[in-house]
C-alpha positions in Angstrom: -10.1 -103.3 77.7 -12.6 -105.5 78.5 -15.1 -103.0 79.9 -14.6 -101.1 76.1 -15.5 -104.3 74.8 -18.5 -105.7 76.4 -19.6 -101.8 75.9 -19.4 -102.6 72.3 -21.2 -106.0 72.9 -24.0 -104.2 74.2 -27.2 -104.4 71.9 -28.8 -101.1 73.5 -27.8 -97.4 72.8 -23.8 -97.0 73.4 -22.0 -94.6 75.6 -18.5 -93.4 74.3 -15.7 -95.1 75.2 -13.0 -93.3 75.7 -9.4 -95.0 77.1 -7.4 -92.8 79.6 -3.5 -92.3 79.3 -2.0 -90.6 82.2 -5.2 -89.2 83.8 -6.2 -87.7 80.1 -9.3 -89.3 77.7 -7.5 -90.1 74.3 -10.5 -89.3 71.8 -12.4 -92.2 69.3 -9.2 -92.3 67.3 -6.4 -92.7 69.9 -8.8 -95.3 71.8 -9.5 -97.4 68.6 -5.6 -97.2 68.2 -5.3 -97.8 71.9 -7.2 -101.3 71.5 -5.6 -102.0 68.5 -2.5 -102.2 69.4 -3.3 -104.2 72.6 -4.7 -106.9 70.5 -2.7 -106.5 68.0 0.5 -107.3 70.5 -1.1 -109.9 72.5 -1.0 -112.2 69.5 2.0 -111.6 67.9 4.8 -114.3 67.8 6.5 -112.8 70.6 4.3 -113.6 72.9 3.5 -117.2 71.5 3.8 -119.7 74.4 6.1 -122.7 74.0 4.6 -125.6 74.8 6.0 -128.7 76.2 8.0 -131.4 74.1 6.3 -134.4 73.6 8.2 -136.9 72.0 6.5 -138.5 69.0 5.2 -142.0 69.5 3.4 -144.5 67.3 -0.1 -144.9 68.2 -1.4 -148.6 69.0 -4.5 -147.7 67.7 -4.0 -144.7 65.2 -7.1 -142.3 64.0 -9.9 -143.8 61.6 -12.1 -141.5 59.8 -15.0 -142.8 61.5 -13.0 -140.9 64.8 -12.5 -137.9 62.2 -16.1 -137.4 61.4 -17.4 -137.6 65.1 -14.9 -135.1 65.8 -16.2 -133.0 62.4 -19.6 -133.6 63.4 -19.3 -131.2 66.6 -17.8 -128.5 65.0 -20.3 -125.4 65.7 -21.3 -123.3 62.3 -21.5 -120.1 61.6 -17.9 -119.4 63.3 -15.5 -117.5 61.7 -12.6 -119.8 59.9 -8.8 -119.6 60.9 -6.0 -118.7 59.0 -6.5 -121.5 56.4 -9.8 -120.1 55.5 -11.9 -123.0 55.9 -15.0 -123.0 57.5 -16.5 -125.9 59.6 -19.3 -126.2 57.1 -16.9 -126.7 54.3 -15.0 -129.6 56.4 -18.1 -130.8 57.5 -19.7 -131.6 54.0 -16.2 -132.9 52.7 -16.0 -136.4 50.9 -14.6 -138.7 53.2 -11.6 -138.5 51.4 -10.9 -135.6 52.7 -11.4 -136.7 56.5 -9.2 -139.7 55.4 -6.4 -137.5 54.9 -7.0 -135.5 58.0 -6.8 -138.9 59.6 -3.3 -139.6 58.0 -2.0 -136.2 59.1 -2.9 -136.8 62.8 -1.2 -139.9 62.7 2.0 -138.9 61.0 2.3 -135.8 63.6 2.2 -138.6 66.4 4.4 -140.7 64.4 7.1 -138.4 63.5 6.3 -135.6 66.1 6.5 -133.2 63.3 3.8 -130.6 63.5 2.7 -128.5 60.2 3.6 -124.3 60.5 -0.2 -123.8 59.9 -1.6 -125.6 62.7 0.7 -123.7 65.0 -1.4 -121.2 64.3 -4.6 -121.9 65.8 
């Protein structure tokens, strides 16, 4: 897999790939399906690690959204946005309302120890 993708990667002319099941080359078809379904199980919810209980806790000193925007500030642009669709440029040029709330939510999760489905996600 990750010869087929750094092949891909490659900015100069591209050999074939071609994936081998039982000593056979699959053609392009079977080998893009080959991949596919490789990625394609490696993130699905079955194989979602769980993680460690942490029980929640009341921070002494909770999140400001000074804290937010320093975090904000070294998001890297131009990467692609997850499932929520937003983009670090978007959160970056957000009213500070916005990072205000994103404060709140941080503290409430440590507060409460409940953590929204979407950020499960990431």
């Amino acid at each position: 897999m990750f010869k087929a993708v750094r092949l891909m990667n490659q900015n100069k002319k591209r050999e074939k790939i071609y994936i081998e099941e039982n000593e056979t080359a699959l053609n392009d078809e079977q080998s893009t399906k080959k991949i596919t379904e490789y990625f394609e199980s490696l993130f699905n919810k079955e194989n979602e690690e769980k993680l460690d209980t942490v029980n929640p806790v009341e921070m002494k000193k909770p999140f400001t959204i000074e804290e937010v925007k320093h975090a904000v500030k070294s998001l890297k642009n131009n990467k692609a946005p997850g499932p929520d669709n937003l983009s670090a440029e978007l959160i970056k040029n957000s009213p500070d309302e916005l990072l205000e709330k994103i404060a709140i939510l941080f503290n409430n999760m440590a507060k409460t120890g409940s953590i929204p489905e979407d950020m499960k996600l990431g």
